[in-house]
VOKEZA-322916 format. One record per residue (C-alpha): residue number from 1; x, y, z; residue in three letters. Coordinates in pm, whole numbers, plus 50000, padded with zeros to 5 digits. Each point is the difference from the previous one (the first is absolute). Layout:
<pt><k>NUM</k><xx>X</xx><yy>Y</yy><zz>Z</zz><r>Ala</r></pt>
...
***
This chain:
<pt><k>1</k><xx>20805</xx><yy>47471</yy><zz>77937</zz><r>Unk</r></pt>
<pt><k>2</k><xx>50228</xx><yy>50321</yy><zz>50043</zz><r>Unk</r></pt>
<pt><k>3</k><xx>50360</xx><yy>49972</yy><zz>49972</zz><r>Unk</r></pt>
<pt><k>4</k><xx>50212</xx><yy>50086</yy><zz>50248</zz><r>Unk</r></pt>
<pt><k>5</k><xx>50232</xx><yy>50321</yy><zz>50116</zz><r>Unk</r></pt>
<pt><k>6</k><xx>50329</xx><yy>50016</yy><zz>49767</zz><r>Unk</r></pt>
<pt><k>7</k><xx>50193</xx><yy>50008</yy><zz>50269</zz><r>Unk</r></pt>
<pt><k>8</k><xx>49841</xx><yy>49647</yy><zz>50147</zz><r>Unk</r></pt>
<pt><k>9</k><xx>50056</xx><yy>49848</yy><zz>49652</zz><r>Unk</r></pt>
<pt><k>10</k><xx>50348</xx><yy>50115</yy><zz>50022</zz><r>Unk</r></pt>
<pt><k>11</k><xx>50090</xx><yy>49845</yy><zz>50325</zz><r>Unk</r></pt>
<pt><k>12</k><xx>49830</xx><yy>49712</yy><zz>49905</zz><r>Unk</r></pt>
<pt><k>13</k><xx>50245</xx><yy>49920</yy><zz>49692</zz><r>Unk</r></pt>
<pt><k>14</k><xx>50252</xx><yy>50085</yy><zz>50191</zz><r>Unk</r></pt>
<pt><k>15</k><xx>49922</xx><yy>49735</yy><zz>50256</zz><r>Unk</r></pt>
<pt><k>16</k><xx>49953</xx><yy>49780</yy><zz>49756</zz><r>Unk</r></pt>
<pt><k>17</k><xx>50297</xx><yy>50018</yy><zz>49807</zz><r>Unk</r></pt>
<pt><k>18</k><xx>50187</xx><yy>50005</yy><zz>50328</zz><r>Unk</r></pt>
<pt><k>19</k><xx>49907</xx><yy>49659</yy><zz>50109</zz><r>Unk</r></pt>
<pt><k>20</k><xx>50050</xx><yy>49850</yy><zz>49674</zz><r>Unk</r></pt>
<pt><k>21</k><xx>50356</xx><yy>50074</yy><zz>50067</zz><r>Unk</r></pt>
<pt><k>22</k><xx>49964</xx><yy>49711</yy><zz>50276</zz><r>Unk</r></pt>
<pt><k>23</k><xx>49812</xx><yy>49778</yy><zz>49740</zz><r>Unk</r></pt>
<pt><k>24</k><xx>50168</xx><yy>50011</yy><zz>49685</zz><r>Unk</r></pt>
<pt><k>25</k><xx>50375</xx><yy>49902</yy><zz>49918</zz><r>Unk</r></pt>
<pt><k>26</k><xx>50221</xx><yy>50314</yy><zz>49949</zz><r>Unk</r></pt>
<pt><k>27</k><xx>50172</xx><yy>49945</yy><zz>49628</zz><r>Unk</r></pt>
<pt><k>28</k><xx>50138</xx><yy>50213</yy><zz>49728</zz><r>Unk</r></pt>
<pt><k>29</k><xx>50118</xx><yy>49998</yy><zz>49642</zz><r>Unk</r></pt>
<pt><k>30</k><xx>50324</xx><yy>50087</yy><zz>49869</zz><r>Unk</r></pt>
<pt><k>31</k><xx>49963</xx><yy>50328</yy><zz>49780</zz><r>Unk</r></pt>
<pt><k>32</k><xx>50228</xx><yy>50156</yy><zz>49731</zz><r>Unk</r></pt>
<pt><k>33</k><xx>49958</xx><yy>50362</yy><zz>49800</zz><r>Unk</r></pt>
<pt><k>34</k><xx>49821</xx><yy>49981</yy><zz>49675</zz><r>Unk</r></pt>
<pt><k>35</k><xx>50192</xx><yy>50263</yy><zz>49783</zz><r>Unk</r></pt>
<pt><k>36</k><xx>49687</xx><yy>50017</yy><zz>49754</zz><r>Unk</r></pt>
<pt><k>37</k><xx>49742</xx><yy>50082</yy><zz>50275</zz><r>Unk</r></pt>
<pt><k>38</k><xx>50284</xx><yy>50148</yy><zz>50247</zz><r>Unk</r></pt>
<pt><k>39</k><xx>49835</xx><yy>49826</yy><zz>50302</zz><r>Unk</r></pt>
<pt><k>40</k><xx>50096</xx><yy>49727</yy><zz>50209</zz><r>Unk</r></pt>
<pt><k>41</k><xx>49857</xx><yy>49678</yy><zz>49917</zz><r>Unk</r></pt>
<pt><k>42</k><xx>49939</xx><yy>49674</yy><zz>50207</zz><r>Unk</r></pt>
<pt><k>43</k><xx>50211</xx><yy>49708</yy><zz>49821</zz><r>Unk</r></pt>
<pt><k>44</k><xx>49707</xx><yy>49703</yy><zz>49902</zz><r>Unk</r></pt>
<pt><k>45</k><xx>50132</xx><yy>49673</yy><zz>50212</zz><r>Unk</r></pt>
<pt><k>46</k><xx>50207</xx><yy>50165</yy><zz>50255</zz><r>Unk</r></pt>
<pt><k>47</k><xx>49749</xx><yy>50003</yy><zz>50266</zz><r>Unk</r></pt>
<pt><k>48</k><xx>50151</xx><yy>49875</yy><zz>50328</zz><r>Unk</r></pt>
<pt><k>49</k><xx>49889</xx><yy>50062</yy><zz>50353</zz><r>Unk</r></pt>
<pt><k>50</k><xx>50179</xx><yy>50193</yy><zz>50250</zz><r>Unk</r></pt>
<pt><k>51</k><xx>49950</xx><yy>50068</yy><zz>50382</zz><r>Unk</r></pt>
<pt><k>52</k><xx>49669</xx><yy>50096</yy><zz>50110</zz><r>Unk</r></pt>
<pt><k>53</k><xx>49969</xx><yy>50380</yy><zz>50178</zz><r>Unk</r></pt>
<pt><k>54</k><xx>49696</xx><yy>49978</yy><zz>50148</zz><r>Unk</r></pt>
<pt><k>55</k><xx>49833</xx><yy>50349</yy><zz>50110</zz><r>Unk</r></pt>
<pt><k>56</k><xx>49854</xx><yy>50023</yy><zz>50345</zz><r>Unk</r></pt>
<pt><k>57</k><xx>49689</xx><yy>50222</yy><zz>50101</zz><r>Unk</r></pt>
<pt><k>58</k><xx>50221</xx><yy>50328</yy><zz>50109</zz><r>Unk</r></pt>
<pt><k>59</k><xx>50166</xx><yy>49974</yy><zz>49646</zz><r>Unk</r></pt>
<pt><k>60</k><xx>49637</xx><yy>49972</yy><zz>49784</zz><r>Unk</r></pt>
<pt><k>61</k><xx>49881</xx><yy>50243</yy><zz>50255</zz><r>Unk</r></pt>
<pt><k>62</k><xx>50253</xx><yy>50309</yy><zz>49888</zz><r>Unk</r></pt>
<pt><k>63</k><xx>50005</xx><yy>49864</yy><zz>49635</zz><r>Unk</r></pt>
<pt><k>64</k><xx>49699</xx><yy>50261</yy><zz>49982</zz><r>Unk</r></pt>
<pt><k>65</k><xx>50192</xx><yy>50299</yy><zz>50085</zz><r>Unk</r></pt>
<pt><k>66</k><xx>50282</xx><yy>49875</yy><zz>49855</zz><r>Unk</r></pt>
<pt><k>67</k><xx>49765</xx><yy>50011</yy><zz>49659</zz><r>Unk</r></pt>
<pt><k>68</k><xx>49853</xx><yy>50280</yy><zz>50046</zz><r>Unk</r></pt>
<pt><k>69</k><xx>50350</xx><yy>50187</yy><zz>50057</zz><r>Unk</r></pt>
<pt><k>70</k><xx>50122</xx><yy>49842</yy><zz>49690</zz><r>Unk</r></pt>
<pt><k>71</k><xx>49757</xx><yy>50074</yy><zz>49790</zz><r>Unk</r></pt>
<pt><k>72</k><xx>49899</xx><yy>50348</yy><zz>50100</zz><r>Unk</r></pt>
<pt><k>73</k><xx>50062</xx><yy>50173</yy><zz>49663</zz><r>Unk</r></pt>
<pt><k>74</k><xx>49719</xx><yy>49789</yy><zz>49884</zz><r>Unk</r></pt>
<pt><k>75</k><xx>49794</xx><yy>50030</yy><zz>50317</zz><r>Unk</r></pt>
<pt><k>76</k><xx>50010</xx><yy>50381</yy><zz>49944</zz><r>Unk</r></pt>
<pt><k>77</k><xx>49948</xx><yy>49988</yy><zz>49615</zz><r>Unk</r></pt>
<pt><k>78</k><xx>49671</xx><yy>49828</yy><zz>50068</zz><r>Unk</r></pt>
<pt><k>79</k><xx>49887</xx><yy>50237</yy><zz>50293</zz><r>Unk</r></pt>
<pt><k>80</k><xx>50097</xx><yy>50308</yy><zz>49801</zz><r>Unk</r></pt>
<pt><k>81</k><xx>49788</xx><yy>49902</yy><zz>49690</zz><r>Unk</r></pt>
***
């Protein structure tokens, strides 16, 4: 069995984790800064669920540019070496 393109593996997640976002509940955690670590920190029992933002095909479709344009510094960092 040979694994597919990158790029079709790519999409693919994509896809994926943009229908999830019809599937699962939308939720979050309260977080506070940890002085020790100096990161934020989700707050254990605070979970609560807020309003879903589902993302439609056009959105998940330019999330890959969107990457890619975002992360270039990397993208060229790999190329280069």
């Amino acid at each position: 069995m040979k694994l597919p393109h990158p790029i079709v593996l790519l999409l693919g997640a994509i896809g994926v984790a943009a229908v999830l976002t019809w599937v699962l509940p939308a939720g979050e955690y309260e977080r506070r800064d940890d002085a020790a670590s100096g990161r934020s920190v989700a707050v254990a029992g605070t979970y609560h669920r807020v309003e879903a933002a589902p993302v439609g095909p056009f959105a998940a479709v330019m999330a890959v540019p969107r990457g890619f344009a975002a992360g270039i510094d990397v993208v060229m960092v790999i190329l280069i070496f």
